[in-house]
C-alpha positions as CSV (number, residue, x, y, z in Angstrom):
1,X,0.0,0.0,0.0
2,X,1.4,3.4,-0.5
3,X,0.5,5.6,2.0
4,X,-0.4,9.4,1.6
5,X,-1.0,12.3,3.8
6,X,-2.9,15.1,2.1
7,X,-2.3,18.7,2.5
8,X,-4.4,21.2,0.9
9,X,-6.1,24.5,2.0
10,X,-9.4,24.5,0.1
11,X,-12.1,21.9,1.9
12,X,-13.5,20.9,-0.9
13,X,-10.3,20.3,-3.0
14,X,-9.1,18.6,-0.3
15,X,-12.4,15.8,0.1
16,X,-12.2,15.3,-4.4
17,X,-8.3,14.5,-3.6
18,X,-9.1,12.2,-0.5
19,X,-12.2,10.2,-2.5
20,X,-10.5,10.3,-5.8
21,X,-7.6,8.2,-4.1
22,X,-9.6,6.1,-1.8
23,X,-10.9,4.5,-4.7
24,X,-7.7,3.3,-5.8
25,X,-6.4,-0.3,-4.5
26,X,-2.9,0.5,-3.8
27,X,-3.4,3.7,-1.9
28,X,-4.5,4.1,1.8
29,X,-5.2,8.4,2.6
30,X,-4.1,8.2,6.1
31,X,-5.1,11.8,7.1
32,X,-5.5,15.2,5.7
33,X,-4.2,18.8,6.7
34,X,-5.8,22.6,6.0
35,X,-2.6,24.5,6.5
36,X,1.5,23.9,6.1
37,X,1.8,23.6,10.1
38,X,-0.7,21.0,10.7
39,X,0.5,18.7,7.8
40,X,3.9,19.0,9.1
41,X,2.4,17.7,12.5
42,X,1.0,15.1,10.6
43,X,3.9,14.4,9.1
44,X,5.7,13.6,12.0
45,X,2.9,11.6,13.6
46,X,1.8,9.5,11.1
47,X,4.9,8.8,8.8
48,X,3.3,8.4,5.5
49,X,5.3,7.7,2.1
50,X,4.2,10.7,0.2
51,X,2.7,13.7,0.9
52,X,0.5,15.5,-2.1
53,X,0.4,19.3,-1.3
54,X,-0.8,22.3,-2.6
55,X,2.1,25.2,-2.7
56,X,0.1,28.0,-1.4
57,X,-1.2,27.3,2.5
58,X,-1.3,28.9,5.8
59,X,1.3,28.4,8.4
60,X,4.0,26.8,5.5
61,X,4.0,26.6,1.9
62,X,4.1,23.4,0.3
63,X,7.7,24.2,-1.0
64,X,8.4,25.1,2.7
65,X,7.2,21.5,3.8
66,X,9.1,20.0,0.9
67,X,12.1,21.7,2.3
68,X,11.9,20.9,6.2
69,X,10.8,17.1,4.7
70,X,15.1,17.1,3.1
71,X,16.3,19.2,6.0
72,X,15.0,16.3,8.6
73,X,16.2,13.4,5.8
74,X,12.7,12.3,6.4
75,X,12.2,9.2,4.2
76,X,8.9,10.6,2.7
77,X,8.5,11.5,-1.2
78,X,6.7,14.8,-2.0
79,X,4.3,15.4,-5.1
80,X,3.0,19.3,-5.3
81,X,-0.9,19.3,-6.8
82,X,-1.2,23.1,-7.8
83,X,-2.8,25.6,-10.2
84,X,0.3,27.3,-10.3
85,X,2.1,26.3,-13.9
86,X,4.9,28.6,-13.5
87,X,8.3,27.0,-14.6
88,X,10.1,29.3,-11.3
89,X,7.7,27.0,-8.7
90,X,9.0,23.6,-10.3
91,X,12.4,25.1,-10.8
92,X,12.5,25.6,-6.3
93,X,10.4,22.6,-6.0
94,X,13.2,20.4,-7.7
95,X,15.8,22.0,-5.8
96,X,13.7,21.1,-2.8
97,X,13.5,17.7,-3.3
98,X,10.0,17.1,-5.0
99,X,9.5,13.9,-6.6
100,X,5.9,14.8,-8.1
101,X,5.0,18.3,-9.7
102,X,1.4,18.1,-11.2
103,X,-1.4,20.7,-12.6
104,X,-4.8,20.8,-11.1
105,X,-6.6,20.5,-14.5
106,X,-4.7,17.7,-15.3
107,X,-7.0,14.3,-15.6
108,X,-7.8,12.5,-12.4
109,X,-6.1,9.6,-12.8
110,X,-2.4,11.4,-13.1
111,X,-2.5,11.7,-9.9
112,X,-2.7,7.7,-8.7
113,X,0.1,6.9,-11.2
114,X,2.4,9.8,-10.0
115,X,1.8,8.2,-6.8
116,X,2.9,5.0,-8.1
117,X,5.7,6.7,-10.2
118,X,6.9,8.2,-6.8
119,X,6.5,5.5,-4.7
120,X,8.7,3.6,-6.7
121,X,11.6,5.9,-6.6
122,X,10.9,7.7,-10.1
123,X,9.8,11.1,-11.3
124,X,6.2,12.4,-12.1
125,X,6.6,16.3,-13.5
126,X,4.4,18.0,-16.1
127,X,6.5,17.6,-19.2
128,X,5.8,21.0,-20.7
129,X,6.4,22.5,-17.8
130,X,9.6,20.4,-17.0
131,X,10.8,22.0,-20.3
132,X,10.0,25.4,-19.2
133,X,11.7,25.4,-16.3
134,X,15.2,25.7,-17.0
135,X,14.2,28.6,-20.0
136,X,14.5,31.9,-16.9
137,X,16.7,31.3,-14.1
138,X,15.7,32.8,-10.5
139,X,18.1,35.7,-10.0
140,X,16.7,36.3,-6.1
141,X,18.4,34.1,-3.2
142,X,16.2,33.1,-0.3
143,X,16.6,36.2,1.9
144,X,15.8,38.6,-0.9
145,X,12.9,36.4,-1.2
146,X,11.3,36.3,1.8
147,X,11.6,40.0,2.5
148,X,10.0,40.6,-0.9
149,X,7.2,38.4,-0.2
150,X,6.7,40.5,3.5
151,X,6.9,43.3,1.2
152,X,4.2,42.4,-0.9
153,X,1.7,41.5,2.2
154,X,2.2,45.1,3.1
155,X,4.9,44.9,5.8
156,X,7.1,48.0,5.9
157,X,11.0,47.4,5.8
158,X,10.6,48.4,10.1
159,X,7.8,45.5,10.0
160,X,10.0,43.5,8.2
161,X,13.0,44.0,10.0
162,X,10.9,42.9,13.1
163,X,9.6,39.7,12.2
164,X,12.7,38.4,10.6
165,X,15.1,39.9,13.5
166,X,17.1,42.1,10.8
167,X,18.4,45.3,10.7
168,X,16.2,48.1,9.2
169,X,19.4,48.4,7.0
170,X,19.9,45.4,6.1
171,X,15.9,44.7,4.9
172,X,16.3,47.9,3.0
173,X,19.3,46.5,1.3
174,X,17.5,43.0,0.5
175,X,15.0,44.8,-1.4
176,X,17.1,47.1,-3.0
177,X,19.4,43.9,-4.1
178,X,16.0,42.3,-5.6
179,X,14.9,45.4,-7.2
180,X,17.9,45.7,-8.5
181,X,18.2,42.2,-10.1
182,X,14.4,42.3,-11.0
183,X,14.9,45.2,-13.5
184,X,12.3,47.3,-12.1
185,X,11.5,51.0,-10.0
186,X,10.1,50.0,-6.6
187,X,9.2,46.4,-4.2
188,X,5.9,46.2,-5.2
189,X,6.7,46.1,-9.0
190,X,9.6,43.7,-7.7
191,X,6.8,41.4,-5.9
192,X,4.5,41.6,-8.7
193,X,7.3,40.1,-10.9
194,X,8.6,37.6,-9.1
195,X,5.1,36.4,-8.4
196,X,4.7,36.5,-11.9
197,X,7.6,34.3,-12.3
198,X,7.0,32.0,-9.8
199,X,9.9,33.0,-7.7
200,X,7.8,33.8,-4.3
C-alpha cells in the first residue's frame, strides 16, 4: 500500500483528492491537513510515504514542507498538486526535493500513477512544464525572497525588520538587491514580478 498524507487548504479540493484516491487499491489516505503547520504535524505523527500538497497554504507553503521534509532526511516522497504552472515553482520545488509536480486541470487519474511513479523511486513532473523550467533562471536568493514576499503583504521594511530579527538596513538593502536584479523601479513592482515568475 502506498501511504499518503494530504495537505491542501481549500475543503473541498481537499475531500475530491481524498475520494479520488480512496478509490484506488494501492493507496490508503491516512489523514489530511488545512494549512502547512498542521501537515507538518501530521507528518511527524503519522509517517506516510508521500505527501501530495498544494504550494500556497497557511502556516508553511508546500515548497516550505518540501524543504523541512530534506532538512530532517525524512524518508517521505513529495508530489505538489497546484494551479500554479509557472516554470520558477517547479524550478524551487526540484531543488527542494520534489519527486511529483502536477497541474490541477490535469485528468484525475495522473495523480494515482504519480503516486505509483513516486512511490517507486521515479519522477512524475508535467513535461511541458519540465521543459520550461530551466528557460528563466531565478536571479533572487532566499533572503531577498522572503523580504520581498513580507513586502508584498504590506509589511514595511521596520515591520520586516521585526519579524525576521534584521536590521532596518539590512531589509532595505534586500530589497534594494532584488529590485535591482528584477529590472524594475520600486518592491511592489519587484513582488508583482517575481510572483509572476514564480519565484515567491
Amino acid at each position: 500500500m502506498i501511504r499518503v498524507l494530504l495537505a491542501e487548504d481549500q475543503a473541498m479540493v481537499r475531500g475530491a483528492l481524498s475520494a479520488l484516491l480512496d478509490l484506488e487499491p494501492d493507496v490508503e489516505v491516512l489523514g489530511s491537513a488545512a494549512d502547512g503547520e498542521a501537515a507538518w504535524r501530521e507528518l511527524q505523527r503519522l509517517g506516510p510515504d508521500v505527501l501530495v500538497t498544494d504550494i500556497e497554504m497557511p502556516g508553511l507553503t508546500g515548497l516550505e514542507l518540501a524543504q523541512r521534509i530534506q532538512r530532517h532526511a525524512l524518508p517521505i516522497k513529495v508530489i505538489i498538486v497546484t494551479t500554479f504552472a509557472r516554470p520558477g515553482f517547479l524550478r524551487r520545488a526540484l531543488h527542494a526535493g520534489v519527486s511529483g509536480y502536477l497541474l490541477k486541470d490535469a485528468p484525475a487519474e495522473n495523480l494515482a500513477e504519480a503516486l505509483r511513479t513516486v512511490h517507486r523511486g521515479g519522477r512524475a513532473i508535467d513535461p511541458q512544464l519540465a521543459l520550461e523550467a530551466w528557460s528563466e533562471a531565478d536571479p533572487l536568493n532566499d533572503r531577498e525572497r522572503q523580504v520581498l514576499r513580507l513586502a508584498g503583504e504590506g509589511l514595511s521594511a521596520g515591520d520586516i525588520a521585526a519579524r525576521l530579527s534584521l536590521s532596518h538596513g539590512t531589509v532595505r538593502n534586500y530589497l534594494s538587491e532584488a529590485i535591482g536584479k528584477l529590472g524594475v523601479s520600486n518592491r511592489i513592482e519587484a513582488f508583482r514580478l517575481a510572483r509572476q515568475k514564480g519565484w515567491l
